[in-house]
mmCIF entry with sequence, helices, sheets and N, C-alpha, C, O atoms, coordinates in Angstrom:
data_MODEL
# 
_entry.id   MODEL 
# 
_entity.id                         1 
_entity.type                       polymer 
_entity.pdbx_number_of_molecules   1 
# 
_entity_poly.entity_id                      1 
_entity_poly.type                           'polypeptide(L)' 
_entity_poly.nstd_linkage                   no 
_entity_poly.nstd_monomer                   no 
_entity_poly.pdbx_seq_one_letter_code       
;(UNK)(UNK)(UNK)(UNK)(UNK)(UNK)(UNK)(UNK)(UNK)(UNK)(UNK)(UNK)(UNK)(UNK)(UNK)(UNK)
(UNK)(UNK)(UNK)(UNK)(UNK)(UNK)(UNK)(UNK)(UNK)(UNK)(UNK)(UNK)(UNK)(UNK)(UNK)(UNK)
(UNK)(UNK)(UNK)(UNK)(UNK)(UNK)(UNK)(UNK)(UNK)(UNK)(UNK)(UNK)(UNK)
;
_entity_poly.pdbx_seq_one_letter_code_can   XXXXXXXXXXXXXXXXXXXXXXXXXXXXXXXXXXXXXXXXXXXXX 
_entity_poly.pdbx_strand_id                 A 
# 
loop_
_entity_poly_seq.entity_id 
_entity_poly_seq.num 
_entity_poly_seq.mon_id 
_entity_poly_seq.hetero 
1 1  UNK n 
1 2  UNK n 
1 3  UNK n 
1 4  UNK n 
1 5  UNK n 
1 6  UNK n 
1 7  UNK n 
1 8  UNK n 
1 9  UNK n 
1 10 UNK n 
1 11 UNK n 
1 12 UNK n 
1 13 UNK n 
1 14 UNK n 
1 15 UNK n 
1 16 UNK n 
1 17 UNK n 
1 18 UNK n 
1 19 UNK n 
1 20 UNK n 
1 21 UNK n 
1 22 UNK n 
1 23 UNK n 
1 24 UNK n 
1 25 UNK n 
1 26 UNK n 
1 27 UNK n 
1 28 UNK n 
1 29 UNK n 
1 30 UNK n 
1 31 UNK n 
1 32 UNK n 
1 33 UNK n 
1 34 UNK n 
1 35 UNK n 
1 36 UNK n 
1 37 UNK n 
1 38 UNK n 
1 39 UNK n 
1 40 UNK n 
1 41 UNK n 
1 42 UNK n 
1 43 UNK n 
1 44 UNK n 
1 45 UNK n 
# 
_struct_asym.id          A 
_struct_asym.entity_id   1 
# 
loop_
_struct_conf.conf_type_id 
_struct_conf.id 
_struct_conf.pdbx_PDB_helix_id 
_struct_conf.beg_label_comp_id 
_struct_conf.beg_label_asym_id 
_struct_conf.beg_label_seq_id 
_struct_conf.pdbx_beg_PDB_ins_code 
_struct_conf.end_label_comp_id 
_struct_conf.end_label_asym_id 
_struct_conf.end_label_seq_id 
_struct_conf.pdbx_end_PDB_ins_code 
_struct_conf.beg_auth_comp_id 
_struct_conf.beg_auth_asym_id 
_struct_conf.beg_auth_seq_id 
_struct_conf.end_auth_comp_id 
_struct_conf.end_auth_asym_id 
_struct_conf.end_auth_seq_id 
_struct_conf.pdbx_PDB_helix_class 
_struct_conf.details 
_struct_conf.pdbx_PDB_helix_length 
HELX_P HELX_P1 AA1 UNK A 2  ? UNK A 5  ? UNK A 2  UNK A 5  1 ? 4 
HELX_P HELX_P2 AA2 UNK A 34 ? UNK A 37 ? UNK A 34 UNK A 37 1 ? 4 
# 
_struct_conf_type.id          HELX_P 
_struct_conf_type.criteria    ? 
_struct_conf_type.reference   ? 
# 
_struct_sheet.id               AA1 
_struct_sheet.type             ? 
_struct_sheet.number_strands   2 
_struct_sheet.details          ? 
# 
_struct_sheet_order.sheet_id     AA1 
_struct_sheet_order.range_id_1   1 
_struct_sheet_order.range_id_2   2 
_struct_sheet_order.offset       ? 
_struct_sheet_order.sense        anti-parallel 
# 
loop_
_struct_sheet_range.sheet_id 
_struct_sheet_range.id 
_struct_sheet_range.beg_label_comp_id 
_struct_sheet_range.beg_label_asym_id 
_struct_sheet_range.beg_label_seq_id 
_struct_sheet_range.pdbx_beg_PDB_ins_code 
_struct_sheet_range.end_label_comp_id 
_struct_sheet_range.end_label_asym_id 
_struct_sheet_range.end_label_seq_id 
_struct_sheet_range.pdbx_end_PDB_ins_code 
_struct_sheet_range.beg_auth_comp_id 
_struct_sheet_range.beg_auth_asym_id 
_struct_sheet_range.beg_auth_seq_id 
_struct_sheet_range.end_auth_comp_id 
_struct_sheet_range.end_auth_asym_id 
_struct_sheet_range.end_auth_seq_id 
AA1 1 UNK A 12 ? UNK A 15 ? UNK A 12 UNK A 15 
AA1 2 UNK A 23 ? UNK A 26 ? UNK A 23 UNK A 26 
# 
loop_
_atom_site.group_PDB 
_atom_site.id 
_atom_site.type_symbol 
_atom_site.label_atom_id 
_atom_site.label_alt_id 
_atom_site.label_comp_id 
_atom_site.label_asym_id 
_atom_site.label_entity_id 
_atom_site.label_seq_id 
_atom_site.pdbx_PDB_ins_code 
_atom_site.Cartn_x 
_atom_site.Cartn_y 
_atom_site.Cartn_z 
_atom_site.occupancy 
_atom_site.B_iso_or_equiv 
_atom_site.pdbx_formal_charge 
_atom_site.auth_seq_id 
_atom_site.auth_comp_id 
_atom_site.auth_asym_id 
_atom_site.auth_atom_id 
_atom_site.pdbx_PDB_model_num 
ATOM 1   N N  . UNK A 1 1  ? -5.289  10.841  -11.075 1.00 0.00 ? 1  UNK A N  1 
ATOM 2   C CA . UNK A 1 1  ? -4.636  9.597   -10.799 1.00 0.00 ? 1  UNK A CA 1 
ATOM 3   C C  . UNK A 1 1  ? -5.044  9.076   -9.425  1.00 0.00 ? 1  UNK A C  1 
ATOM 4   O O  . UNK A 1 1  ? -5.308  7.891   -9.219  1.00 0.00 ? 1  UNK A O  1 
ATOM 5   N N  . UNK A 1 2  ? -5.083  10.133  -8.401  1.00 0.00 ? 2  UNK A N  1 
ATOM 6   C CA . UNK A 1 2  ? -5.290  9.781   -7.317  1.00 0.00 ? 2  UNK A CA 1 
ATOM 7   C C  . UNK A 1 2  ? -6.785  8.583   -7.265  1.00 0.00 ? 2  UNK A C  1 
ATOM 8   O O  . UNK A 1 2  ? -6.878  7.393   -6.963  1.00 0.00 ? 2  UNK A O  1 
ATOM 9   N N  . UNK A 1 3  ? -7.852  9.702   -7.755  1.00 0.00 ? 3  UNK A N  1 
ATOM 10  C CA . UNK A 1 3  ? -9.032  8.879   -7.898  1.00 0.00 ? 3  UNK A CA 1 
ATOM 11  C C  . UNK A 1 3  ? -9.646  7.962   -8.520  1.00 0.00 ? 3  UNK A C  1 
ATOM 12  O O  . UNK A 1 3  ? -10.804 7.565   -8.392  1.00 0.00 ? 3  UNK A O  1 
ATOM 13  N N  . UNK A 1 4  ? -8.251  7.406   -9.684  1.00 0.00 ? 4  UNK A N  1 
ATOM 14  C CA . UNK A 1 4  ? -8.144  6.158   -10.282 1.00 0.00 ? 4  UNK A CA 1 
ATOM 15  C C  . UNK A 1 4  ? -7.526  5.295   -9.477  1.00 0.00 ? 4  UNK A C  1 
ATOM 16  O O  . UNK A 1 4  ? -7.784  4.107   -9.674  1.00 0.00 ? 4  UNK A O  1 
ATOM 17  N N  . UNK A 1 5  ? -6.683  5.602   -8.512  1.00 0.00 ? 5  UNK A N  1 
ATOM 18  C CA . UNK A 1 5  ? -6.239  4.499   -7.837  1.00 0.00 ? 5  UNK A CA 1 
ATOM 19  C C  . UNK A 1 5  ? -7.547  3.937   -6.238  1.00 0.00 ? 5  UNK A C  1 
ATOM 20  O O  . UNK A 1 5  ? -7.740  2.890   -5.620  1.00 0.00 ? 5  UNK A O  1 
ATOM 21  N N  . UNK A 1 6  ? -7.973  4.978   -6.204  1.00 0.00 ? 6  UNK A N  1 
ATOM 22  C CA . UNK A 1 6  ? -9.488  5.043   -5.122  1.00 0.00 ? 6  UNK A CA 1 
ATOM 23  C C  . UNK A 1 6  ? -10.272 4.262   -5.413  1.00 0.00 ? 6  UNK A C  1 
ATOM 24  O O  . UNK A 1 6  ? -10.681 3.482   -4.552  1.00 0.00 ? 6  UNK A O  1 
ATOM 25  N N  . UNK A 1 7  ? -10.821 4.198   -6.939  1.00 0.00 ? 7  UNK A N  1 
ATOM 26  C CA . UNK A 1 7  ? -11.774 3.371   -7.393  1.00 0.00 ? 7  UNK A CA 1 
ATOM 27  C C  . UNK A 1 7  ? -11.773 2.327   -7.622  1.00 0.00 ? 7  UNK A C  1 
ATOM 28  O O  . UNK A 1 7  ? -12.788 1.665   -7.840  1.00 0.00 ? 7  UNK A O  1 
ATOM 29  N N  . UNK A 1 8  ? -10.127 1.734   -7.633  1.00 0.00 ? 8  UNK A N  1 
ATOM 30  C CA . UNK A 1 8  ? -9.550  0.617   -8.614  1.00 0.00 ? 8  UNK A CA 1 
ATOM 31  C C  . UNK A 1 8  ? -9.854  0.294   -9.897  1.00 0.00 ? 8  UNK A C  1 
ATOM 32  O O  . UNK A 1 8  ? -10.095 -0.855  -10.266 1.00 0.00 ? 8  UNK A O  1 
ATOM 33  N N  . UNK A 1 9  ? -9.856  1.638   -10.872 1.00 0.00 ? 9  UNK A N  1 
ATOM 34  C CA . UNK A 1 9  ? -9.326  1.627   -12.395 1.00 0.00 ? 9  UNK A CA 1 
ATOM 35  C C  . UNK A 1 9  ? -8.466  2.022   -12.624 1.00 0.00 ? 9  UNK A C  1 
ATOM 36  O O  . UNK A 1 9  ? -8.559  2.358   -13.804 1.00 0.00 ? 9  UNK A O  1 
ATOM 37  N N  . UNK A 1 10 ? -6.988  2.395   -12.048 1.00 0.00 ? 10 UNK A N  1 
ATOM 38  C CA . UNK A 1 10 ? -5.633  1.944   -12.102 1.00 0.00 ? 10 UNK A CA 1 
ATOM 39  C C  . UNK A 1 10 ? -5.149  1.216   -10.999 1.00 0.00 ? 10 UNK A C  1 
ATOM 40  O O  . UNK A 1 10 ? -5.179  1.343   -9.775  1.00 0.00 ? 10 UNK A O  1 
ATOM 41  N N  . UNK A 1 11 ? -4.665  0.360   -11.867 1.00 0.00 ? 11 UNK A N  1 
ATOM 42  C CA . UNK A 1 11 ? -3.550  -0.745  -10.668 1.00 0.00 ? 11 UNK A CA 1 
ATOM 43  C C  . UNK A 1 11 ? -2.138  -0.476  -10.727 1.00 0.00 ? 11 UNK A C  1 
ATOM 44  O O  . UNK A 1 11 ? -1.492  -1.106  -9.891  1.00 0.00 ? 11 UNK A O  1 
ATOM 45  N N  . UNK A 1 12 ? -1.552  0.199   -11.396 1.00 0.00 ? 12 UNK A N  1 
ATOM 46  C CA . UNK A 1 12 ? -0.139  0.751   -11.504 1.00 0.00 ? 12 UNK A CA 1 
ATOM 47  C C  . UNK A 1 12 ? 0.352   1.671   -11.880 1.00 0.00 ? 12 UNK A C  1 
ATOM 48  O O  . UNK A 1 12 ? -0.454  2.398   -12.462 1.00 0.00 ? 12 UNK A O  1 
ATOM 49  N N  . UNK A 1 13 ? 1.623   2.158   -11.836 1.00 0.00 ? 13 UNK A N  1 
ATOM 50  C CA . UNK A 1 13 ? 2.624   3.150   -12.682 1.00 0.00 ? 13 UNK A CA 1 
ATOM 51  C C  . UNK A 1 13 ? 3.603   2.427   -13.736 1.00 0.00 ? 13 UNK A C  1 
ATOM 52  O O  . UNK A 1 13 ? 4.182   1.360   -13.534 1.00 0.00 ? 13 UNK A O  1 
ATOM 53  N N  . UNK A 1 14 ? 3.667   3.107   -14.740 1.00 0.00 ? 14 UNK A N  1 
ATOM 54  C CA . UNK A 1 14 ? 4.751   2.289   -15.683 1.00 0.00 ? 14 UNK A CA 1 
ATOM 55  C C  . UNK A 1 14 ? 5.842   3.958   -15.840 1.00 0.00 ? 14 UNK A C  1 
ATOM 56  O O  . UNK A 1 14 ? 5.458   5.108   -16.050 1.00 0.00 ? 14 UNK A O  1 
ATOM 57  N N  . UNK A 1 15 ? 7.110   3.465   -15.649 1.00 0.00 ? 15 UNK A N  1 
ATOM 58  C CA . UNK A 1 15 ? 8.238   4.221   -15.758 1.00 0.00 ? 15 UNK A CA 1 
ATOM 59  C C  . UNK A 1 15 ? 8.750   4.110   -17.336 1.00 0.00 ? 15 UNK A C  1 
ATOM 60  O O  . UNK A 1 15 ? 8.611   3.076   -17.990 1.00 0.00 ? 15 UNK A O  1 
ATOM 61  N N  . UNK A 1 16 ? 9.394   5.386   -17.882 1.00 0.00 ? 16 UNK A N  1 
ATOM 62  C CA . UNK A 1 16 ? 9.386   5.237   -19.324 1.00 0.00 ? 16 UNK A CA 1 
ATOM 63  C C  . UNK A 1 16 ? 10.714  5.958   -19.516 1.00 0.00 ? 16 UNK A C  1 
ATOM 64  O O  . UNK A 1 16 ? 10.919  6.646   -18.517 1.00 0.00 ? 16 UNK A O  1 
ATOM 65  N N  . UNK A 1 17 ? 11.555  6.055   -20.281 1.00 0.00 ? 17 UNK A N  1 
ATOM 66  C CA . UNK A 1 17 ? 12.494  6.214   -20.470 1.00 0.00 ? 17 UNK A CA 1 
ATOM 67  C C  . UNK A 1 17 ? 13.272  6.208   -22.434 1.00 0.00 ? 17 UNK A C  1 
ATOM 68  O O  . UNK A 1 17 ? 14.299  5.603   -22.739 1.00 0.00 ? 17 UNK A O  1 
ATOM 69  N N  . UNK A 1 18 ? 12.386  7.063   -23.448 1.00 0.00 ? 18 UNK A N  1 
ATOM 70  C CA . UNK A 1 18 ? 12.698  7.226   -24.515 1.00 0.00 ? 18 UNK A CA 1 
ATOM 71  C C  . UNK A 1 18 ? 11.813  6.463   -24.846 1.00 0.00 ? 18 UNK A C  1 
ATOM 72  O O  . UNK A 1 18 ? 12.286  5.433   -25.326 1.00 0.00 ? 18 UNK A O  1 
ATOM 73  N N  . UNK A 1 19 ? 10.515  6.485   -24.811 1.00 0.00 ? 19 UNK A N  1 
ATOM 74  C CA . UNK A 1 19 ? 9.496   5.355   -24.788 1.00 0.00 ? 19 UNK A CA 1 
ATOM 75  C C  . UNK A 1 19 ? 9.397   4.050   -24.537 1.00 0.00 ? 19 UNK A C  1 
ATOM 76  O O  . UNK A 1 19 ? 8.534   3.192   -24.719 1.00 0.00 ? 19 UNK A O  1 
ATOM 77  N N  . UNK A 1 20 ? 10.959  4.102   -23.868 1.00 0.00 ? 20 UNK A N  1 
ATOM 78  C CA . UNK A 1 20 ? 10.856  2.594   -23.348 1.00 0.00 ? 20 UNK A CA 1 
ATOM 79  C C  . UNK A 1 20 ? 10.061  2.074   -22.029 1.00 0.00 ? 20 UNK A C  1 
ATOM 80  O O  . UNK A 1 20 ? 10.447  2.671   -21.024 1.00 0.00 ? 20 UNK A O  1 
ATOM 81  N N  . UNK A 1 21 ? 9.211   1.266   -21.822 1.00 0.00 ? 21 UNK A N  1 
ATOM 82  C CA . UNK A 1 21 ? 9.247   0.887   -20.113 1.00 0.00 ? 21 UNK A CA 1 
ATOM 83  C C  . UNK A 1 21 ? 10.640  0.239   -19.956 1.00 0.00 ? 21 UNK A C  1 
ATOM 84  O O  . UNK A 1 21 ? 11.400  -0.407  -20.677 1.00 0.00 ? 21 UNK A O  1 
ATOM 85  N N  . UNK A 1 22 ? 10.630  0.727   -18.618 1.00 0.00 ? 22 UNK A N  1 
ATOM 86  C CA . UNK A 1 22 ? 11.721  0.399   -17.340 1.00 0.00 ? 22 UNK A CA 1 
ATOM 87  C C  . UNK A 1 22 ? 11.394  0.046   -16.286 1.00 0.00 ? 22 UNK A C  1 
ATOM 88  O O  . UNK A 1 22 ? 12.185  -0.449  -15.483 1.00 0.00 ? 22 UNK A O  1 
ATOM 89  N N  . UNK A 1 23 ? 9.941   0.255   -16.021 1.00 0.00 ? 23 UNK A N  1 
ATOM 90  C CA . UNK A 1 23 ? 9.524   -0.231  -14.870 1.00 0.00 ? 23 UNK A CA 1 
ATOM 91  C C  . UNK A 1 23 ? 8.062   -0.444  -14.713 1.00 0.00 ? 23 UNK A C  1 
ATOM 92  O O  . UNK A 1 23 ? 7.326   0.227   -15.437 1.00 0.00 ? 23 UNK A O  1 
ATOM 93  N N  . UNK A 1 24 ? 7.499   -1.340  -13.813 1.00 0.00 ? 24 UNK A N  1 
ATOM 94  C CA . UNK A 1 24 ? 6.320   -1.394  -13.538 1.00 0.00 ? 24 UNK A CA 1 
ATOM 95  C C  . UNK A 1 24 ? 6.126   -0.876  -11.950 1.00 0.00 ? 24 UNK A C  1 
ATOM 96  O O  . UNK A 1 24 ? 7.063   -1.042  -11.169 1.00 0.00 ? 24 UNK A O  1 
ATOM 97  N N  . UNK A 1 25 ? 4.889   -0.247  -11.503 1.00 0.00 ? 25 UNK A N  1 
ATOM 98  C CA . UNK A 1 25 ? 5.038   -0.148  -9.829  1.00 0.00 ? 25 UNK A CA 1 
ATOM 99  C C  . UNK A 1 25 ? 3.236   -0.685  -9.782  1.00 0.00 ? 25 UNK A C  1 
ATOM 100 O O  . UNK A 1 25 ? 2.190   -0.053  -9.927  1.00 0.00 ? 25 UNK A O  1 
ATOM 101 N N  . UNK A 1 26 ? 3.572   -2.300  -9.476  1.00 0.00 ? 26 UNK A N  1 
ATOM 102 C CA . UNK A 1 26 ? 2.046   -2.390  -9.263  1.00 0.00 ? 26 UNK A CA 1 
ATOM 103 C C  . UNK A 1 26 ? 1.502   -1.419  -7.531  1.00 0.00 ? 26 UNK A C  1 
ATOM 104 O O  . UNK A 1 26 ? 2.302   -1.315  -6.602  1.00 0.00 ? 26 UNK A O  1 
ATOM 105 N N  . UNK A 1 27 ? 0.433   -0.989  -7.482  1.00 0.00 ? 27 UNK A N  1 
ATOM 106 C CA . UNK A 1 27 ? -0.376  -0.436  -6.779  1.00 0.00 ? 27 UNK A CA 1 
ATOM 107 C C  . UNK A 1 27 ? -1.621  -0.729  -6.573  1.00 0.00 ? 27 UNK A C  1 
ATOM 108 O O  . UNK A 1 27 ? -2.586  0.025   -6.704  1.00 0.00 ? 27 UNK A O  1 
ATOM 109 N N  . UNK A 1 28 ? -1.604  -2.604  -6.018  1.00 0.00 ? 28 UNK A N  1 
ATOM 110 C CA . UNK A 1 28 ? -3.048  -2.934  -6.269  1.00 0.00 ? 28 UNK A CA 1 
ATOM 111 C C  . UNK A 1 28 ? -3.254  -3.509  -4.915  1.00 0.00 ? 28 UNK A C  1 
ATOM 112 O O  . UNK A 1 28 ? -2.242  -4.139  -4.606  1.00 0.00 ? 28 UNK A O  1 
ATOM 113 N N  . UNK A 1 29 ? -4.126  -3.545  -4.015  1.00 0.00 ? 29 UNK A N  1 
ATOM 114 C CA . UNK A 1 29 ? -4.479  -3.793  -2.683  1.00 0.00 ? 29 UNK A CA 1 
ATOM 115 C C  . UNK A 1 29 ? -3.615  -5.329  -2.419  1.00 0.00 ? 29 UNK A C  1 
ATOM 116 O O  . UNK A 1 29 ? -3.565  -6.235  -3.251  1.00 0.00 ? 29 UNK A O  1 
ATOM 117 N N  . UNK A 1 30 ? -3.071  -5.345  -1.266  1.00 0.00 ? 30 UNK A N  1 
ATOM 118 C CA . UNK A 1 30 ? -2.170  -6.472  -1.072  1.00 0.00 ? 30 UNK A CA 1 
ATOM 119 C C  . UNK A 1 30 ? -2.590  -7.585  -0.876  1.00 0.00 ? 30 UNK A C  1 
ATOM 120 O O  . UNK A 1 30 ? -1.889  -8.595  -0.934  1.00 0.00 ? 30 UNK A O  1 
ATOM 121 N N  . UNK A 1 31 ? -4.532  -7.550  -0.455  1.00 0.00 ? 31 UNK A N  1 
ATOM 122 C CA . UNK A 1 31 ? -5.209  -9.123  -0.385  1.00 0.00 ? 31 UNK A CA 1 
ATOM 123 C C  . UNK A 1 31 ? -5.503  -9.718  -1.514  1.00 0.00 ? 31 UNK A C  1 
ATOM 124 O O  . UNK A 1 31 ? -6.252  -10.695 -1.484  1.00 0.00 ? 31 UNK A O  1 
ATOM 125 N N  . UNK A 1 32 ? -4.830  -9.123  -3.058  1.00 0.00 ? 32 UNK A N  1 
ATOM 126 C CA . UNK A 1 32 ? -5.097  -9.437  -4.494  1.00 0.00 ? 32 UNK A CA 1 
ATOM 127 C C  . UNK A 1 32 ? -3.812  -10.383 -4.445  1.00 0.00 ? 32 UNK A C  1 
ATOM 128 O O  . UNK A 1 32 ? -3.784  -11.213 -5.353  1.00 0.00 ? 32 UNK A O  1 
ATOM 129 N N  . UNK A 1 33 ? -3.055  -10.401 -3.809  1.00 0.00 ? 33 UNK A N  1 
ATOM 130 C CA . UNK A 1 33 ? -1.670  -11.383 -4.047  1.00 0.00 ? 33 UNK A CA 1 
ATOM 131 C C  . UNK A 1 33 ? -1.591  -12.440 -2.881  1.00 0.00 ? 33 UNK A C  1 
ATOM 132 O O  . UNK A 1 33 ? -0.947  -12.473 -1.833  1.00 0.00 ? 33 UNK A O  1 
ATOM 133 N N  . UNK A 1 34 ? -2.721  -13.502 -3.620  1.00 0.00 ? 34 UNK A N  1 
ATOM 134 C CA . UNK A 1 34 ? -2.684  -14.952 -3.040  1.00 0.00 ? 34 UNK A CA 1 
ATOM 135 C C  . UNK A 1 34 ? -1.950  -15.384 -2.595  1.00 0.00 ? 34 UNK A C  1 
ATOM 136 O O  . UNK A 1 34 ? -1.924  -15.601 -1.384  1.00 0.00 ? 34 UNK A O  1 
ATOM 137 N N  . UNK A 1 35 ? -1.054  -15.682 -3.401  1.00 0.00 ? 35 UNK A N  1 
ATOM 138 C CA . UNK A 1 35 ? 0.350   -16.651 -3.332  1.00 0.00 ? 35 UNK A CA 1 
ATOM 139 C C  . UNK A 1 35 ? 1.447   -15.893 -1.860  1.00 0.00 ? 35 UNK A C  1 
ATOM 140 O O  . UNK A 1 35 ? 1.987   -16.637 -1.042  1.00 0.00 ? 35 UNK A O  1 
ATOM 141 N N  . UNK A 1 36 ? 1.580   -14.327 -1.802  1.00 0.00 ? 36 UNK A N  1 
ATOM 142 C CA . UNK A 1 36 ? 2.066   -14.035 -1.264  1.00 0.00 ? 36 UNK A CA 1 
ATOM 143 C C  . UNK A 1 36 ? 1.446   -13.433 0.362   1.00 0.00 ? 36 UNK A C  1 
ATOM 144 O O  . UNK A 1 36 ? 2.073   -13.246 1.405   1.00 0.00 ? 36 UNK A O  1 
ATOM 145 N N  . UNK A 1 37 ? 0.088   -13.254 0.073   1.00 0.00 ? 37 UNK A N  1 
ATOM 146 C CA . UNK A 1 37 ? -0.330  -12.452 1.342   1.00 0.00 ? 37 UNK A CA 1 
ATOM 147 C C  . UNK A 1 37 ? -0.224  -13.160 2.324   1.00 0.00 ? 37 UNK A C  1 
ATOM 148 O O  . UNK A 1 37 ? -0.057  -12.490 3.343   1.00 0.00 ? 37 UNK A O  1 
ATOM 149 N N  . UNK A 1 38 ? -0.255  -14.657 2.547   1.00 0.00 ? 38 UNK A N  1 
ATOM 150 C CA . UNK A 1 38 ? 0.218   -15.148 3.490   1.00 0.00 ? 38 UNK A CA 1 
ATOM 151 C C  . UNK A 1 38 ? 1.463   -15.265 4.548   1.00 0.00 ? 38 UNK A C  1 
ATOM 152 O O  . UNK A 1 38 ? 1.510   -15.779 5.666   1.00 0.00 ? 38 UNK A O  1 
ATOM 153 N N  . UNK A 1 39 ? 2.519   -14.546 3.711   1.00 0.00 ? 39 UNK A N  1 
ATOM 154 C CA . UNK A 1 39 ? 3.745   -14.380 4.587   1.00 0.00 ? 39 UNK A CA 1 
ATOM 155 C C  . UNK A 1 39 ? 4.184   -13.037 3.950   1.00 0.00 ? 39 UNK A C  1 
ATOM 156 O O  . UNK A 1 39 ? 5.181   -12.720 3.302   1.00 0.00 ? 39 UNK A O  1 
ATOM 157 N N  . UNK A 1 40 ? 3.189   -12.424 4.327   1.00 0.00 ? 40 UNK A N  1 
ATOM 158 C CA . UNK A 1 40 ? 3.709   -10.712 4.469   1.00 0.00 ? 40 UNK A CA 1 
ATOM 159 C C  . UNK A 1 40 ? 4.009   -10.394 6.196   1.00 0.00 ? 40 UNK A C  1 
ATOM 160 O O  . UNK A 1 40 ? 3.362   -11.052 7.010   1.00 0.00 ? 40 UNK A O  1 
ATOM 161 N N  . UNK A 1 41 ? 4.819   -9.563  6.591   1.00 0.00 ? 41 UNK A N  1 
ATOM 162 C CA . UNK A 1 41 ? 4.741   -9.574  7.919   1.00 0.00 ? 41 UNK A CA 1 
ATOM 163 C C  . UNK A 1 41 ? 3.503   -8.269  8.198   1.00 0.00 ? 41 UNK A C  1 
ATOM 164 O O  . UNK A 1 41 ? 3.196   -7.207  7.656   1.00 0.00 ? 41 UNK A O  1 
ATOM 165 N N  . UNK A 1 42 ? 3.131   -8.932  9.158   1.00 0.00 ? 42 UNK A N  1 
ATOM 166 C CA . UNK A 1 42 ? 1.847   -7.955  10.102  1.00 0.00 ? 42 UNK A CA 1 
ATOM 167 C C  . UNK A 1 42 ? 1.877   -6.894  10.265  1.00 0.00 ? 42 UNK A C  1 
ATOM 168 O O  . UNK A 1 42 ? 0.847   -6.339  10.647  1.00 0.00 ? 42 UNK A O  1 
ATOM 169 N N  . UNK A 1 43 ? 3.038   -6.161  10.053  1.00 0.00 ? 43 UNK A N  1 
ATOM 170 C CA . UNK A 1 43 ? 3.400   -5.262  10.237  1.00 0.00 ? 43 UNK A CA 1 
ATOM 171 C C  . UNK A 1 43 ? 2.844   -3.740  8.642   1.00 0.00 ? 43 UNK A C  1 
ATOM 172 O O  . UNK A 1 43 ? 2.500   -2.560  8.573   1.00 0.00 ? 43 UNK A O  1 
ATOM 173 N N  . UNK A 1 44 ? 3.170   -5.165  7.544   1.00 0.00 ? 44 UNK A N  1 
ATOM 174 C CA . UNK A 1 44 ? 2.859   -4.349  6.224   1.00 0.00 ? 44 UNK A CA 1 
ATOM 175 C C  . UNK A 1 44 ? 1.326   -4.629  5.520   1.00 0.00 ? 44 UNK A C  1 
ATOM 176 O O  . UNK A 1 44 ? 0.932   -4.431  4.371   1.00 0.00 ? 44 UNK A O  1 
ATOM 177 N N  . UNK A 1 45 ? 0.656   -5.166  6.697   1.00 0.00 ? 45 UNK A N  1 
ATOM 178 C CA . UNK A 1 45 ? -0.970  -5.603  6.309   1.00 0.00 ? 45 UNK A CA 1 
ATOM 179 C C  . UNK A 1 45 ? -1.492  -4.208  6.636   1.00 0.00 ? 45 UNK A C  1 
ATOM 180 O O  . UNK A 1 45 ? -2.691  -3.954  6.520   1.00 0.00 ? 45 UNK A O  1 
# 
């Protein structure tokens, strides 16, 4: 997993729960989110 997330051929975790998803945890580099990377604080760049 580790070295799927290294390469970027995984971008997330999905949480499951009786085969349900419950969750998504995207894990994809933070300059991929246009809309938002602009008011991330400096701190979490």
């Amino acid at each position: 997993m580790i070295e799927s997330l290294k390469n970027h051929s995984m971008h997330g975790l999905l949480a499951l729960d009786d085969n349900q998803i419950i969750a998504w945890l995207n894990i994809n580099d933070i300059e991929k989110y246009a809309r938002i990377y602009p008011n991330i604080p400096e701190a979490l760049k």
